[in-house]
C-alpha positions as CSV (number, residue, x, y, z in Angstrom):
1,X,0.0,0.0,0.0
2,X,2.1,2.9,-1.2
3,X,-0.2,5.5,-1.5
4,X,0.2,8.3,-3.7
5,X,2.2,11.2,-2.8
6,X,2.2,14.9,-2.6
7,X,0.3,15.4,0.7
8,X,-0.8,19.1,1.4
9,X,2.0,21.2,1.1
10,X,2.0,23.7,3.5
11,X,5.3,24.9,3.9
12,X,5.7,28.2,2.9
13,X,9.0,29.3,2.7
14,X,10.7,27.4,6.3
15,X,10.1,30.0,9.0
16,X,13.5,29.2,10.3
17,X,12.7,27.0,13.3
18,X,15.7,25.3,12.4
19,X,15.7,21.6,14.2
20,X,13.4,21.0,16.9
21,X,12.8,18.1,19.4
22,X,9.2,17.9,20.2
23,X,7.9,15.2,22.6
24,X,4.4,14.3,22.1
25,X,1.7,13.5,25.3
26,X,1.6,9.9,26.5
27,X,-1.5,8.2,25.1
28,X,-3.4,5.5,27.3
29,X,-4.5,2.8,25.6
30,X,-5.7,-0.5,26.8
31,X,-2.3,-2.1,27.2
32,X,-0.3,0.8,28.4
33,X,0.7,4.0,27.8
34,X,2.7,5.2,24.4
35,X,4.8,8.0,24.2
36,X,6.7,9.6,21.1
37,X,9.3,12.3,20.3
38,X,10.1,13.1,17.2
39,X,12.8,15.6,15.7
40,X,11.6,17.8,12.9
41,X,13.8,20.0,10.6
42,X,12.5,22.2,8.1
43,X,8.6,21.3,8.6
44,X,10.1,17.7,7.7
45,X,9.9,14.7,10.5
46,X,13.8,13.8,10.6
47,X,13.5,11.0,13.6
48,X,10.8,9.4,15.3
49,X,11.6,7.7,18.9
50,X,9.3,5.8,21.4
51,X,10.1,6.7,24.6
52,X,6.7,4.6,26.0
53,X,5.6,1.4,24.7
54,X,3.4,-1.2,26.3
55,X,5.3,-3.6,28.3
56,X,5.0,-7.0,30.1
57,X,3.5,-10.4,28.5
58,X,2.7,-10.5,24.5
59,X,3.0,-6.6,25.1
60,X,6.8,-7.0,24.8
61,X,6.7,-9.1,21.6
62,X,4.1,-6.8,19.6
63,X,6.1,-3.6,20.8
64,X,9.0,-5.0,19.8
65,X,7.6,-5.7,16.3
66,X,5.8,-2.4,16.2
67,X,7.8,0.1,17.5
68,X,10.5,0.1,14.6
69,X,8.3,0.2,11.8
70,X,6.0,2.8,13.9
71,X,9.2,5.1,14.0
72,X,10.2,4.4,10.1
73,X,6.6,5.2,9.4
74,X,6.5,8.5,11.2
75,X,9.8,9.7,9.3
76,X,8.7,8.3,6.5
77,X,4.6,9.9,6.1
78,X,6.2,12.8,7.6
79,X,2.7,13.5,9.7
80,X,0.9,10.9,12.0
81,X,-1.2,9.6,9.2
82,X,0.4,6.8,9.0
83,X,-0.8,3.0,8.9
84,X,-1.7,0.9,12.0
85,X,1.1,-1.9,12.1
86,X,-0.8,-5.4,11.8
87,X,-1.5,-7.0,15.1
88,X,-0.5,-3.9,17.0
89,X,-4.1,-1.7,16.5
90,X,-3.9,-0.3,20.1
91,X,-0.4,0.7,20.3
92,X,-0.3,2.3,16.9
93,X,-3.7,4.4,18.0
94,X,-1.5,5.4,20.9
95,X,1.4,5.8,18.9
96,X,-0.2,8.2,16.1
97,X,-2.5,10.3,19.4
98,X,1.2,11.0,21.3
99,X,3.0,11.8,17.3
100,X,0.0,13.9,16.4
101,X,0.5,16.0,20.0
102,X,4.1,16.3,19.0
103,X,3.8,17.3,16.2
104,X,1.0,20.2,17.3
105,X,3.8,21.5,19.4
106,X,5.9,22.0,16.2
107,X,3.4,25.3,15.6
108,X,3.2,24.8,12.1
C-alpha cells in the first residue's frame, strides 16, 4: 500500500525554526501508555523515537515488532497519518495520538 504522494504542502518558505525536538503526550491505551518524540527539521519529521511502549507479556513481543516500523513510518509519512502496524491496532492508535500532540507542538 504505497499511496500516492504529494500530501498538502504547507510549507511556505521554512520559518526558520531550524531543528526541533518535540515530545508528544503519553496516550493511554488498553495495554499501556505510548509516548513519542520526534525531531523535525525544516517542517520535515527527521527521527521518530518511542520513549513509552506497552510492556509486560505478549505486550513486549508486539512492541518489539511495532515500535520500529511505527518510528520508520513516522519519518517516512512525515505526519501521523500513518498505517496501524498489523497485530499492533492499540499501540499504533497510541502511537499516532502521542506523534500527532508532538507534532502540534511544532506550531506549524
Amino acid at each position: 500500500g504505497q499511496g500516492s504522494g504529494g500530501g498538502p504542502g504547507e510549507e511556505q518558505g521554512g520559518g526558520g525554526q531550524g531543528t526541533q525536538v518535540l515530545t508528544g503526550d503519553v496516550a493511554q491505551t488498553q495495554y499501556g501508555p505510548v509516548q513519542v518524540r520526534v525531531t523535525v527539521s525544516g517542517g520535515r519529521i527527521t527521527d521518530a523515537e518511542t520513549l513509552q511502549a506497552p510492556k509486560g507479556g505478549r505486550s513486549d513481543q508486539v512492541t518489539a515488532d511495532a515500535v520500529p516500523k511505527l518510528d520508520r513510518a513516522a519519518v517516512s509519512a512525515g505526519t501521523a497519518a500513518i498505517d496501524a502496524v498489523s497485530g499492533a491496532t492499540y499501540t499504533s492508535a497510541g502511537y499516532k495520538q502521542s506523534l500527532q500532540s508532538a507534532l502540534d507542538r511544532a506550531g506549524g
